[in-house]
C-alpha positions in Angstrom: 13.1 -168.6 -225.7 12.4 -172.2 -226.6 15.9 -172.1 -228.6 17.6 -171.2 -226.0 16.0 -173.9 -223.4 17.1 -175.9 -226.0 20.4 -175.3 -225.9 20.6 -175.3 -222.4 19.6 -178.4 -222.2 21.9 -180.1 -224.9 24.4 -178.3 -222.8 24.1 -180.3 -219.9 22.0 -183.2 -220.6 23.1 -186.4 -222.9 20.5 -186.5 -225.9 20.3 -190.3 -226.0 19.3 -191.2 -222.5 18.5 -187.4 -221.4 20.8 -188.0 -218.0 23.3 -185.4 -216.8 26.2 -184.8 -218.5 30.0 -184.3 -217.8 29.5 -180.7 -217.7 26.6 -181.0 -215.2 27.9 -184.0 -213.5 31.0 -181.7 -212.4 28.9 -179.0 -211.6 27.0 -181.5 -209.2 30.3 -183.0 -207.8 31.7 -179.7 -207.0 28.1 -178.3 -205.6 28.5 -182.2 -203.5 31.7 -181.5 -202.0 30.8 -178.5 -200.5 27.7 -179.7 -198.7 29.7 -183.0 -197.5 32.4 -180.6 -196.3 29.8 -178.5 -194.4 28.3 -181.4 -193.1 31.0 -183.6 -192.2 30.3 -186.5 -194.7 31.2 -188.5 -197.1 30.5 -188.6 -200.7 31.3 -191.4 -203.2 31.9 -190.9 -207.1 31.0 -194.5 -209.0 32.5 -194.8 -212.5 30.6 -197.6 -214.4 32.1 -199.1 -217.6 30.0 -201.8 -219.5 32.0 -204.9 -220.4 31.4 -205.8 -224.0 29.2 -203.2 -225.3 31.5 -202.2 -228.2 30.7 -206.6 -229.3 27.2 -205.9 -229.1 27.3 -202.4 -230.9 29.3 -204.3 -233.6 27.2 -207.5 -233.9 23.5 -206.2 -233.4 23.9 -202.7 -234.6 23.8 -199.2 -232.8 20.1 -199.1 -232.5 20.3 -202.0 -230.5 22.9 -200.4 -228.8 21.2 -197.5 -228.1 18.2 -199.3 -226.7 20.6 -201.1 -224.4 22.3 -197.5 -223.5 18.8 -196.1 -222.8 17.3 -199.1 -220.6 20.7 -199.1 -218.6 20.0 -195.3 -217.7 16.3 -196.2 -217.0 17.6 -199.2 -214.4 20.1 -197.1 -213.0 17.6 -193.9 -212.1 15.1 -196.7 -211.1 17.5 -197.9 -208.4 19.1 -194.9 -206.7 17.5 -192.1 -204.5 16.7 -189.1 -206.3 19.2 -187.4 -204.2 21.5 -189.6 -206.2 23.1 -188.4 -209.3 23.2 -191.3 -212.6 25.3 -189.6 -215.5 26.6 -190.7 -219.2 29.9 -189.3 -219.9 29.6 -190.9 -223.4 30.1 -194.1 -225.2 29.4 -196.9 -222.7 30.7 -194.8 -219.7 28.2 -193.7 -216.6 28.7 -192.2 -213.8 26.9 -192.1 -210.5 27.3 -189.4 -207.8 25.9 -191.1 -204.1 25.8 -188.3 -201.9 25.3 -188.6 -198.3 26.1 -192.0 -197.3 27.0 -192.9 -193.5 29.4 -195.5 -193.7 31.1 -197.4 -196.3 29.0 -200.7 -196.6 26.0 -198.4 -197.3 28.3 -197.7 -200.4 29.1 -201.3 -201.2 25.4 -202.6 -200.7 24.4 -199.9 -203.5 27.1 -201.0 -206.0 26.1 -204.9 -205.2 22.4 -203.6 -206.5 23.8 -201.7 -209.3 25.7 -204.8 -210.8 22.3 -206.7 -210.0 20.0 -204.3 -212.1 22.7 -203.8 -214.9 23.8 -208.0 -215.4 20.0 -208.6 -215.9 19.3 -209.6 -219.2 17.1 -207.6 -221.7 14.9 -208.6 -224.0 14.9 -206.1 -227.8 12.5 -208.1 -230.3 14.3 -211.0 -231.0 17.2 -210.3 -229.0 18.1 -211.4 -225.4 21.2 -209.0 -224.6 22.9 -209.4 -221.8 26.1 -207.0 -220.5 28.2 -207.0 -217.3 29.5 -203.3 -215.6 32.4 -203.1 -213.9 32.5 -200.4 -211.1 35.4 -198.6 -210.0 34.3 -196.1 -206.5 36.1 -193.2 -205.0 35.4 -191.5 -201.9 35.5 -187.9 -200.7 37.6 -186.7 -198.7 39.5 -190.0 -198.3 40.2 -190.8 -201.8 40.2 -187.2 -203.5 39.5 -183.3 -202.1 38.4 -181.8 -205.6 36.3 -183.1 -208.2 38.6 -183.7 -211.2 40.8 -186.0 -209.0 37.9 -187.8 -207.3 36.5 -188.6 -211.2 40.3 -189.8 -212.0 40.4 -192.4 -209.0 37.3 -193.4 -209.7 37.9 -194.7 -212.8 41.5 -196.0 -211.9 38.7 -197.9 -209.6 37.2 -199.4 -212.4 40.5 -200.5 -214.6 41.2 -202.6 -211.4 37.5 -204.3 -211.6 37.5 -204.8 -215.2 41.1 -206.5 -214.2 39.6 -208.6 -211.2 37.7 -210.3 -214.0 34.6 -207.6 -214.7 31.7 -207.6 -213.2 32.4 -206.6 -209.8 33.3 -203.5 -208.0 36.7 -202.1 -206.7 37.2 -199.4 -204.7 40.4 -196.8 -205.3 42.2 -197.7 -201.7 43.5 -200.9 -201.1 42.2 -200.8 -197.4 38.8 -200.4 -198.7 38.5 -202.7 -201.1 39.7 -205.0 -198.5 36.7 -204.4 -196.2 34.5 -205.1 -199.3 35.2 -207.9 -199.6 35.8 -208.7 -196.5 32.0 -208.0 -195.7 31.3 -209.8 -198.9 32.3 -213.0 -197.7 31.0 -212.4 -194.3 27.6 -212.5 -196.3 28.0 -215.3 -198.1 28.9 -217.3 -195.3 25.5 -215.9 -193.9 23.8 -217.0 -196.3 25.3 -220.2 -197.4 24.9 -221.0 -192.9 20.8 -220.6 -193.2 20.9 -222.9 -196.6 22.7 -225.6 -194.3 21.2 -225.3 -191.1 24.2 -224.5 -189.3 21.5 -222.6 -186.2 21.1 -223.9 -183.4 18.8 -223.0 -180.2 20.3 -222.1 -176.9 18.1 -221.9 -173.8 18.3 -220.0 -170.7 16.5 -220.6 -167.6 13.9 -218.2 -165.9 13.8 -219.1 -162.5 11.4 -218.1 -159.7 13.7 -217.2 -156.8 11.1 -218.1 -154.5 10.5 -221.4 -155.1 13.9 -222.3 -157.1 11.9 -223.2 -159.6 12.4 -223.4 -163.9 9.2 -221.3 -164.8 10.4 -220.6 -168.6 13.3 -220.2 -171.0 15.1 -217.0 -173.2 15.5 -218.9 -176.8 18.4 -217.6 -178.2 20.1 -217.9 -181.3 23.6 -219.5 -182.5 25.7 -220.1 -184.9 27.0 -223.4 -185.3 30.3 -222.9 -187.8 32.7 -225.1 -188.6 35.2 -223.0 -186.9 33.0 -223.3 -183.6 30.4 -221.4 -182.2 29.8 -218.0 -183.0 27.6 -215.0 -180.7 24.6 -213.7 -181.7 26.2 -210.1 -181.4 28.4 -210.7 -184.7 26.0 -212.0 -187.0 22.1 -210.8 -185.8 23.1 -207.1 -187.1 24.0 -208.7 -190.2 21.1 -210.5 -190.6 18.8 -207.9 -190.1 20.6 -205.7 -192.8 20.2 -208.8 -195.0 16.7 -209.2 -194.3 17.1 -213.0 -193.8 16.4 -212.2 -189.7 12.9 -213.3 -189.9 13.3 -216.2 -191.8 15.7 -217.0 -189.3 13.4 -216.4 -186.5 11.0 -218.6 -187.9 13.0 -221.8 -188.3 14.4 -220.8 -184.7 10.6 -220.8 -183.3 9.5 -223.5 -184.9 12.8 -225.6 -183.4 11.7 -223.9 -180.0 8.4 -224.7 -180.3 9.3 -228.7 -180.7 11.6 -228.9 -177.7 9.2 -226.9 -175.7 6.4 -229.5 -176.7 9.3 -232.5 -175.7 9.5 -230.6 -172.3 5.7 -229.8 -171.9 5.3 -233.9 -172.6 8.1 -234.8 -169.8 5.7 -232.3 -167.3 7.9 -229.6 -167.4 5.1 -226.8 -168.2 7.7 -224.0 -168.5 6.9 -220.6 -171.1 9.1 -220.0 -173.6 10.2 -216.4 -174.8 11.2 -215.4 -178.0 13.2 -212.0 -179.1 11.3 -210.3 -181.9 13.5 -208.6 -184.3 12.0 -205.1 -185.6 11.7 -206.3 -189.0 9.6 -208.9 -188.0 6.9 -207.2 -186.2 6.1 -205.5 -189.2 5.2 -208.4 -190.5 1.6 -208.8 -191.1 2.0 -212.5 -191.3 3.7 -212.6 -188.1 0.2 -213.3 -185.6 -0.9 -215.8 -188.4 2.2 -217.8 -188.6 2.3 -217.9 -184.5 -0.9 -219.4 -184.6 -0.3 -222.2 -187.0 2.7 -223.3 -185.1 0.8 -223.2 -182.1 -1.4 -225.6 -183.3 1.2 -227.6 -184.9 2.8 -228.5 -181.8 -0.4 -227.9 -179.5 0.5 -225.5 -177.4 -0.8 -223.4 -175.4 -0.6 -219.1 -176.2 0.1 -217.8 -173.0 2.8 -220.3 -172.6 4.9 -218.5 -175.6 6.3 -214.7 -175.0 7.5 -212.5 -177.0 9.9 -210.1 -176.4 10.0 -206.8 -178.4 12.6 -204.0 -177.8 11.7 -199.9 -177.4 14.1 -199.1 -180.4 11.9 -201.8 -182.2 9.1 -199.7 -181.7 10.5 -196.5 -182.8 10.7 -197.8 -186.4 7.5 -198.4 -187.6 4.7 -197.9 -184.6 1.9 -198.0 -186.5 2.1 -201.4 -188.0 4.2 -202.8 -184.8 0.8 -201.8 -183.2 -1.3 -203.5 -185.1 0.4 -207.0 -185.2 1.0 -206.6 -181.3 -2.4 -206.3 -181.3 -3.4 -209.5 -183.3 -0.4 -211.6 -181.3 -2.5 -210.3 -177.8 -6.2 -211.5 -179.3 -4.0 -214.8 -179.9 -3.6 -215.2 -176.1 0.6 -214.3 -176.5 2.3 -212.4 -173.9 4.6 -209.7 -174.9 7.4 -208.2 -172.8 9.0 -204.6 -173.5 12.9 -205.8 -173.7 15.8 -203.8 -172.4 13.0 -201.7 -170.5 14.8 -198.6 -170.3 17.3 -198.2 -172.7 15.1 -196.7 -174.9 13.4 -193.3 -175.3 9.4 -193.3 -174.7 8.7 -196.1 -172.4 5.6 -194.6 -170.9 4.3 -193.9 -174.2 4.2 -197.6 -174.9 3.4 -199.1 -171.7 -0.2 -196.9 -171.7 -0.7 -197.8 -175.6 0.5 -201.3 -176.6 -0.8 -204.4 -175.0 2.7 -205.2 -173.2 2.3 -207.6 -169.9 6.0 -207.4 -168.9 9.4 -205.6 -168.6 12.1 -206.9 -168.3 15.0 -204.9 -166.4 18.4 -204.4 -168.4 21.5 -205.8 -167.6 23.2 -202.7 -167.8 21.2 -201.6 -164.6 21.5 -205.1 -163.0 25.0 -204.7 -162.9 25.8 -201.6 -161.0 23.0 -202.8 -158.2 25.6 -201.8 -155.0 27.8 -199.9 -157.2 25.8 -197.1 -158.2 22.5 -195.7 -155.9 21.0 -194.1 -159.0 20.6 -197.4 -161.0 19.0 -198.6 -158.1 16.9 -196.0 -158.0 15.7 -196.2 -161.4 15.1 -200.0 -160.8 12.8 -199.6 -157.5 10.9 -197.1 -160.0 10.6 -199.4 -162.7 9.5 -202.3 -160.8 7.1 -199.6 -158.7 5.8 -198.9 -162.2 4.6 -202.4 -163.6 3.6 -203.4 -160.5 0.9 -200.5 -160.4 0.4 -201.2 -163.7 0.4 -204.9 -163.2 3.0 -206.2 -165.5 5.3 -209.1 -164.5 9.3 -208.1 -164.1 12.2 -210.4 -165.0 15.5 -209.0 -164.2 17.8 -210.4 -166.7 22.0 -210.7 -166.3 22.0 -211.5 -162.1 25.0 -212.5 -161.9 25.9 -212.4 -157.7 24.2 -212.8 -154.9 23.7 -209.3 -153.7 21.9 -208.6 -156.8 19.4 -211.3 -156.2 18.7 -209.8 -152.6 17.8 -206.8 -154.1 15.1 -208.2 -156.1 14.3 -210.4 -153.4 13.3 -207.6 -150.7 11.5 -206.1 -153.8 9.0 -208.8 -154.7 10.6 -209.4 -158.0 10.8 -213.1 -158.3 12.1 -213.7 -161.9 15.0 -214.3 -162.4 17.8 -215.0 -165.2 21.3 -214.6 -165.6 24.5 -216.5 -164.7 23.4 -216.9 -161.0 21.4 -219.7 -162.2 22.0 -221.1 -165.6 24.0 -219.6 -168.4 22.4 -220.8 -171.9 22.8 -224.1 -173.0 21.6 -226.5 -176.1 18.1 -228.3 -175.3 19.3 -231.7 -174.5 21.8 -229.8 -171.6 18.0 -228.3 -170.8 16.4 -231.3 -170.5 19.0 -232.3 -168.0 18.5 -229.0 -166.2 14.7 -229.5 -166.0 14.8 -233.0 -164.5 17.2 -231.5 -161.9 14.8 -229.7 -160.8 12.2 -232.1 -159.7 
């Protein structure tokens, strides 16, 4: 019995680094294919080929190169789900089966980690090896509709990395490889923007329509390129994916926080609200770092807001709880953003320590176009008033839509009607208008 596990195992695993075979890597591309056909998704097929290996096999020794064969397996499984498939074909040749993947930069983001985990040197008594893999990636159905032909393509892939100058990662279409790096450079420029402060703060006015009056301002975020100004709506996603979103908040507050203070000094005692990016409120540190910047700049809690969307919530409730706790001890306000776009308002408004809505603008906008938004506005503002929560309706843009809030006792207001968002010092200039 043992001899014959035995053998079953040397039949489909590799006895150096114990991963999956050829034999059992085809079984698990074909078994692959079927499930991404019955589910309608993709499927990619890396083919990874170590640049240099055969020097260091022939300068250290195999050991050495079996140790560095081993640890590369090891860094591989390490990094990947365990839905994820890492195979040796032999030699210096893996192969790794990503199954399930929703779109293709899901696909590029795990080769960019792969190339990361492999490049890193190792360390084998005296020896610091280092190698480089190139990566060549095909994609079912796109690419290939059988297995044989999607392992081909994947490692024409990798003949065209090892000839973009190795250590990088090509994909088998043209078009695709294209959009690699296409997003590739979209990051860099990401990245290399926050390293040169190239954000700047815009501001929009909240205005109580009753008394015409600046009561506080929407920070929001740009990006100050040298091809011009460029919307939040092209790189925020971005930046989240990146993680580099709350560091980005954080230099964005603290600029806030020093123009608010200039206005606060000039007697303009407006609040200032912040957007809170999902990542962030899971951020234990978030309450603590509020607090110091408060203090920093003296001023006072309940003249900052911060604004926190339902889809925000969905991601992690329990520690968005907790640090929308800690933010309310400071003395914070927090305002449910995009109130109704989401899925359990209700839920949240009983349990979270929210003290305002604000109203979408894709209600706003249909106010005398379409009863039923209406309706679901006069609910919503009937709602936080029982519950007594402050509304601003954000994205008034005409007249008529102002009326409507009017007659309804909801006083604050932003959107175009007033002020569209503009850099502090054009603030400034706003504020003193006002007086």
């Amino acid at each position: 019995k043992l001899a014959e596990d035995e053998l079953r195992y040397l039949a489909n695993y590799d006895a150096l680094t114990g991963l999956p075979n050829r034999a059992l890597l085809m079984d698990r591309i074909y078994h692959g294919i079927d499930q991404a056909k019955r589910d309608k998704r993709s499927l990619a097929l890396c083919f990874i080929d170590l640049d240099k290996f055969k020097q260091i096999n022939d300068s250290l020794g195999h050991d050495i190169g079996d140790l560095l064969l081993k640890e590369i397996a090891r860094r591989l499984t390490l990094t990947l789900r365990e839905s994820d498939t890492v195979a040796r074909l032999g030699g210096d040749e893996f192969v790794v089966l990503l199954e399930g993947y929703k779109t293709q930069d899901n696909i590029s983001h795990v080769a960019r980690k792969m190339l990361t985990v492999v490049s890193e040197p190792m360390q084998f008594g005296t020896h610091t090896v280092g190698v480089s893999p190139s990566i060549g990636i095909a994609v079912y159905p796109e690419d290939a509709i059988n297995a044989a032909e999607l392992l081909k393509h994947a490692d024409v892939a990798m003949y065209h990395a090892k000839e973009a100058g190795r250590n990088n990662f090509q994909f088998f279409t043209a078009e695709m490889n294209e959009k690699a790096h296409m997003r590739l450079a979209r990051e860099t420029r990401l990245r290399n923007a926050l390293k040169n402060d190239e954000f700047v703060n815009f501001y929009q006015p909240i205005v109580n329509s009753q008394t015409r009056q600046v009561v506080g301002a929407e920070v929001l975020m740009r990006w100050q390129s040298a091809e011009g100004l460029i919307s939040p709506t092209e790189f925020i996603p971005l930046a989240e994916e990146l993680r580099l979103i709350i560091n980005m908040t954080n230099l964005m507050l603290e600029r806030a926080l020093q123009d608010l203070k200039h206005w606060h000094n000039n007697g303009h005692l407006i609040y200032l609200s912040v957007n809170i990016s999902p990542q962030h409120l899971e951020q234990p540190s978030l309450a603590e770092h509020t607090r110091h910047l408060l203090k920093k700049y003296d001023i006072p809690a309940n003249h900052l807001r911060f604004e926190v969307t339902e889809s925000g919530l969905m991601r992690d409730h329990e520690s968005a709880i907790e640090t929308m706790l800690s933010l309310s001890f400071l003395g914070v306000q927090l305002a449910l953003d995009d109130f109704g776009t989401g899925y359990s308002s209700l839920k949240y408004l009983k349990e979270l320590p929210i003290d305002g809505i604000k109203i979408d603008r894709s209600f706003v906008k249909d106010i005398g176009i379409d009863s039923s938004d209406e309706t679901i506005i006069e609910a919503m503002l009937s709602m936080a008033n029982s519950l007594g929560m402050y509304c601003v309706a954000e994205g008034v843009e005409t007249e008529q839509q102002l009326a409507f809030f009017s007659r309804r006792q909801c006083y604050l207001i932003q959107g175009y009607l007033f002020a569209r968002p503009m850099p502090a010092a054009q603030m400034s200039d706003y504020l003193l208008q006002e007086h």
